[in-house]
Every structure is written in C-alpha cells, then in structure tokens.
N, C-alpha and C positions, 0 to 999 in steps of 0.2 A: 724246225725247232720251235716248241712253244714260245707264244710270248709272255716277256714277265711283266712286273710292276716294281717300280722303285718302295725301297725300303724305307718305313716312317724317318723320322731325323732321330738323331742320338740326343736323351736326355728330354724327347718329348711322351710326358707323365698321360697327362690328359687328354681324351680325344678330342681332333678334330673333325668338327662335324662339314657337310660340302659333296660337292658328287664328280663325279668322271667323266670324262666325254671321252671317247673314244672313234675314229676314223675306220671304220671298215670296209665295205662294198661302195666308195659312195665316190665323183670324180673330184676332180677342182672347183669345179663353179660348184657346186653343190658345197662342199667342204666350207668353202669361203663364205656361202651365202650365208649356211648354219653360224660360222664364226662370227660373222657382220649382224645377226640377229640377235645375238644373244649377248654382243656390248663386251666394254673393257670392265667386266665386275671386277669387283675385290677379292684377292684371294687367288687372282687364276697363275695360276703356273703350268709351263711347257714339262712335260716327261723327254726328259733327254735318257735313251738309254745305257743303262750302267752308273747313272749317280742316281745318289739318294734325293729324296725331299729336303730342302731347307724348311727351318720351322716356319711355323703359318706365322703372319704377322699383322697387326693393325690391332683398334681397341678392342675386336668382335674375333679373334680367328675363328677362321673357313677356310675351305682349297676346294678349288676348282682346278683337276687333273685334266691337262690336256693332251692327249696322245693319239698322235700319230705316224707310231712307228709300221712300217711298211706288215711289219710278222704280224698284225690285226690283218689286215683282208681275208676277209670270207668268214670271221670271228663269229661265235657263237656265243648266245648267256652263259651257257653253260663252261665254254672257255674261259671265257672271263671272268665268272663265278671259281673256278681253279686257280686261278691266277691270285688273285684277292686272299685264297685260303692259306699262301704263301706266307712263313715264318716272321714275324715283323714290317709284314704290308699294311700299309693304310689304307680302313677299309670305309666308302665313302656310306653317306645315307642314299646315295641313289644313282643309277648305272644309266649310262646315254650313249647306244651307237649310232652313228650315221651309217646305214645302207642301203642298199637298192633302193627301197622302198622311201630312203628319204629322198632320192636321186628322182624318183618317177614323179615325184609331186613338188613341182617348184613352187606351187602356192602355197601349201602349208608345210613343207621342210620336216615330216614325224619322223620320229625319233624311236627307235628302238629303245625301252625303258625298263627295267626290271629292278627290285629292290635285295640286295644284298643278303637282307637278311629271313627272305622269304624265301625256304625250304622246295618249295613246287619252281623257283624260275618264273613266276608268275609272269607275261610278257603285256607290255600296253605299251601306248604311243603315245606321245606327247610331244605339241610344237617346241622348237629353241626359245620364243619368247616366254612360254610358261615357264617350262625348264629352269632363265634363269632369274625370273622373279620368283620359284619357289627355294633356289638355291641360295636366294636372299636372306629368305628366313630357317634355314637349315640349322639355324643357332637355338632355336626357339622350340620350347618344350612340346607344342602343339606340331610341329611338322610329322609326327609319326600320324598323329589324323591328314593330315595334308597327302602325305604320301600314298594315304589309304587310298583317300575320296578321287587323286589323279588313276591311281590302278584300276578302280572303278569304273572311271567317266571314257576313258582311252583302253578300256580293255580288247587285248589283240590277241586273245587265245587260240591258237593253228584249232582250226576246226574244216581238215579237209576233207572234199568228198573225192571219190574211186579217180586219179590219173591228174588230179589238180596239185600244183606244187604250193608250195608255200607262198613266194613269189604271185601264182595266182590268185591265191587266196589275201593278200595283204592287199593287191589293188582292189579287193570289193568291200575292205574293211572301211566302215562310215565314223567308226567312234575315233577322234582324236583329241585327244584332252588340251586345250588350248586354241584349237580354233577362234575362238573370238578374240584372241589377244592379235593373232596374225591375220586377222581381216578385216580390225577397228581402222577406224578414218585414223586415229593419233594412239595407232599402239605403244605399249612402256617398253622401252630403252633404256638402262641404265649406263649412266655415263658417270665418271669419277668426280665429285665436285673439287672447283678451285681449291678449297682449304678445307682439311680436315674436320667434319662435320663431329662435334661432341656426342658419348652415349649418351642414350635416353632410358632411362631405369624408369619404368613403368608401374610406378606405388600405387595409382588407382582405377578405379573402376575403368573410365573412360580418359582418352588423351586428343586433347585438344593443342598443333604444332603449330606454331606464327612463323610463316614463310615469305608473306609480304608486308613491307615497313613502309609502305607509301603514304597511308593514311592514319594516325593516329586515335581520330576522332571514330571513322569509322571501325576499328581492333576494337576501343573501347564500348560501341556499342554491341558487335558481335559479342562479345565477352559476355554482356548485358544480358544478352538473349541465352547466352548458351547457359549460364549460371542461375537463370531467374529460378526463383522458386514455385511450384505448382501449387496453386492454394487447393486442388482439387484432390492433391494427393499428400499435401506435407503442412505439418504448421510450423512456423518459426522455430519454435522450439524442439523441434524433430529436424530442422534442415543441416544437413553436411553436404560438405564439397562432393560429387560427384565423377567432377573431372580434373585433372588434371592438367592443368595450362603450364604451355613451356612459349616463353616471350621471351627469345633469346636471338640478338640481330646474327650469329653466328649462322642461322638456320636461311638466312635473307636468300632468296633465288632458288631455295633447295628444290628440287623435283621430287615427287612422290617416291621414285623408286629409292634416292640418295635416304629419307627418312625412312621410309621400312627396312632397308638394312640396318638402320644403327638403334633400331626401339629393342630392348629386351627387355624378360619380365622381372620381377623383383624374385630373385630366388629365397628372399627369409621367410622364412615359414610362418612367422607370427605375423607377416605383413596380407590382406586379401589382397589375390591376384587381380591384372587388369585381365579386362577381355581384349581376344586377340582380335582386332581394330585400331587403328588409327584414324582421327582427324586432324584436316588439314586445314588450317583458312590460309588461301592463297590469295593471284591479285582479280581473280572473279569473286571472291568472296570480300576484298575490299571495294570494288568498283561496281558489283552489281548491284540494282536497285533490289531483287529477290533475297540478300543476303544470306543467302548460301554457303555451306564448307565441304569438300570434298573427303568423301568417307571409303578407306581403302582398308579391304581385309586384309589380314597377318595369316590366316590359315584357309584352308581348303582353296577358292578359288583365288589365289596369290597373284596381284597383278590387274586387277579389276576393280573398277575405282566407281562412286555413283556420287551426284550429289545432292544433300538432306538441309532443309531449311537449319537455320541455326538455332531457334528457337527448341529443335525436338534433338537437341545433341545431348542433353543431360535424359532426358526421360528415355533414348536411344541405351544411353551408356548402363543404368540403372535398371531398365529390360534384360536387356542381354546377362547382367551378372545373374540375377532371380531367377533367367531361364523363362520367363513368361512366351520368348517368342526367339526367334533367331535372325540372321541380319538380312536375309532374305523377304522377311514382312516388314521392314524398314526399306529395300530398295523400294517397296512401292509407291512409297511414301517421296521418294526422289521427285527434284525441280526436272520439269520436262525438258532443259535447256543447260545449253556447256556441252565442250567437244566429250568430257570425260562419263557422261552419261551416258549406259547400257543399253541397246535395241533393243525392240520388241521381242527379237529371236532369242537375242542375248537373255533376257529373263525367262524364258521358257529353259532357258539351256539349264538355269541355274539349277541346284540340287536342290529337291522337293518339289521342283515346279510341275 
C-alpha cells in the first residue's frame, strides 16, 4: 500500500512554508543521530498516520514534517513526489530522506534532498545541520535562491556506469552541501530559547541585534563604530541610518540560530528591503579588545557565521544593497579569531571562491 501524507488543517488559507523529513532505508542510530542534529526547531511536528496537520503555530509559521511511518522504506523521490500531489496535502519547500546512504556515512549523516516543485526530481544531498538552519529561513522571500545554490553545491545526480547500482554510485559521490556545518569545532544547533523571542521586521539596509547586556559602555561604543560616518564616502548632509539597531534586553543570551529564525523582511513595497544578513554583537564582541560583531547569512550558505570588525558593518550593509560586491569579499575581511570564524577550506568552499 502506498504511503500517504496528512492533510493541510481546515480553514488553513495561506501557505505554510517548512520541509519534511522523512525515515526511509536508514536504522536507529542513524535515524536518531539525524533527529539529535538537526535540534528541537520550531514548527516540528510528528505525522501520525490518518490525522490531519494541526495549524502551524508561533509568530513566523513553518512545519517541519516528521515521518516515520514504517510504508516509507525503500521510498523513492519520486514516491514521495506522488504522495505530496495528493488532494489538500501540504506541500513543503523542500523534501529530506534518510537512507542507505545516510546510514553508510556516520560522519556526515546526507540526506537525500529534492525540491518539490522541480519537474526533473532533481536529487542532491545535504547534511541535517544545514537542513535545518536553512529550514529556519524557509519563511523568507530569498529561500527559493537558497534552495537553488544547496541543489547546486550537493548535487547527487545517478550518473551510473555498466553493473554499478545507485547505492555504488552514491558512496563515491564527494559533493555534500553542508559539510562544514557538520565538521565545525562549534557547529549551529538550534535550541528553543527560554522565553519567546520577539519578531524582528527588517526596515533597513543592514541589522545590527544586541544579544549581550554586560557592558553598556562598551554596546555604546560598538554602536559608535558601527554608525560612524565615512567622510570618504558621505558628508553630513547626505548621511542616513544605514543600519538598523535592535537594543532589546528580550534578545539577552539569544544564540544566532534563536535570531535568524525570527528576522523577516519588511514585505511594504514602498519600504527598501534589507539584505539577507544579520549582525550580531554578542559577549566577544562586548569583551574583545578587537571589537568585533558576528555576521550570519539569511540565504544561500544558512548557518555559517564570520566575524567583521565593527567599524566596517555600515559600509558592509550599504555594499551589499548597491550590489558593488557580495558577502563573500567581506568574509575576507573577517577578525582571524572566535570559535565562529570560517577555515581556510571552509572559504574556498564558499560559492565563487
């Protein structure tokens, strides 16, 4: 008997954006390990089968489908992709099996990944941790580039030769999209913060988030630096805000991942969008002598984080809207130091490198 998918909830108008994991070829430890990577996000709910979805809930809905009903083993995209085509299913931004293949590789746990609404089944791989730092921002208008550039970088298209099975063919596949999240000294984990963290509506260029209240004196001079004006590029009389500062003690302890879930963009039209980025001044960026802020993308590489002097967070923010350069000729620019800072290999990885 095919297996199915629960039906969206009744009286849910607007989609919910969010992806599906699915249990196929894959044992226990494997199963669990994927679950334990990928963190208690927002949004995730069990598929129990024969009931429907309750509605998504929180100030951002998402869903995160989890199933693992036994009639997936040995599931195919293309199964799945039938299943999905089913009369009032919800249907997610992006498709995640565990099998064999996540099973054979306890180091990096890839994932069987395809996109829903791509015609070909297009297949790539990609680790649980990427997975679900980019399932973070599944809200967010830039994820359909997100989802490209992952198809891209973990592309796992069957390219077999004469008596070779797929299975052989997947252990000599080298591309998997998150690799560096799953082999960082302090990879991202999302965990639920204590108390309901406020949205963050994204009105400018650049966003600058206050996550540690230890020091006053030193917020106020980051501040200082990150607002100053360029007399090389601006005069008084041409200068406006750049960035957007949120000094809100609600945010105190947040972890990077807890604040890229809750940024979205300003959907008014009349408003100029931010770029997709976030900064953060944490408690390295109140206690370091380098005074420092930690700079985490919203799209493509989701979940990777560098750190940028403070001084270059307004001229950072005002680049990127113009298009003069991308965030990638800013990681280079990164302090050599902090667990959160990228490897040598790690910026070759990056896209254009």
């Amino acid at each position: 008997m095919s297996p199915t998918l629960p039906l969206s909830p009744d009286g849910e108008t607007e989609r919910v954006p969010g992806a599906l994991l699915i249990r196929g070829d894959c044992d226990d430890t494997t199963w669990n390990d994927v679950l334990s990577r990928m963190g208690e996000l927002p949004g995730m709910v069990a598929h129990i089968p024969g009931e429907s979805l309750l509605p998504a809930q929180g100030p951002i809905p998402r869903r995160l489908l989890i199933s693992q009903d036994p009639a997936w083993q040995g599931t195919t995209p293309m199964e799945v992709s039938e299943a999905l085509n089913g009369e009032d299913v919800w249907v997610p931004d992006l498709v995640l099996i565990a099998d064999n293949g996540t099973t054979r590789d306890p180091a990096l746990r890839p994932l069987t990944a395809f996109l829903p609404d791509d015609d070909d089944l297009y297949r790539f791989r990609v680790t649980p941790r990427q997975a679900a730092m980019t399932y973070l921002v599944t809200h967010r208008s830039g994820v359909e580039d997100t989802l490209e550039h992952h198809k891209e970088c973990g592309a796992s298209e069957v390219e077999l030769e004469p008596g070779e099975s797929y299975e052989d063919w997947l252990d000599g596949a080298a591309e998997v999209m998150g690799e560096v999240l799953e082999t960082a000294s302090h990879p991202p984990h999302y965990r639920p913060p204590v108390a309901p963290l406020p949205v963050i509506t994204q009105n400018n260029w650049g966003l600058l988030v206050r996550t540690d209240f230890s020091d006053d004196r030193a917020w106020a001079a980051l501040v200082e630096d990150v607002d100053r004006l360029d007399p090389r590029m601006e005069t008084p009389d041409e200068y406006q805000p750049y960035v957007q500062i949120v000094d809100d003690p609600a945010f105190a302890g947040a972890t990077p991942e807890q604040v890229m879930a809750i940024v979205r963009p300003n959907e008014d039209e009349d408003e100029e969008a931010g770029e997709e980025v976030v900064v953060i001044a944490d408690h390295a960026s109140m206690s370091g002598s380098d005074r420092t802020v930690l700079v985490v993308p919203l799209e493509d590489n989701v979940g990777w984080s560098f750190r940028l002097p403070s001084d270059k967070v307004r001229s950072m923010a005002a680049n990127l809207f113009v298009g003069n350069n991308d965030l990638s000729d800013w990681m280079n620019q990164g302090s050599p130091n902090g667990p959160a800072v990228i490897t040598e290999k790690e910026r070759q990885a990056w896209r254009g490198w």
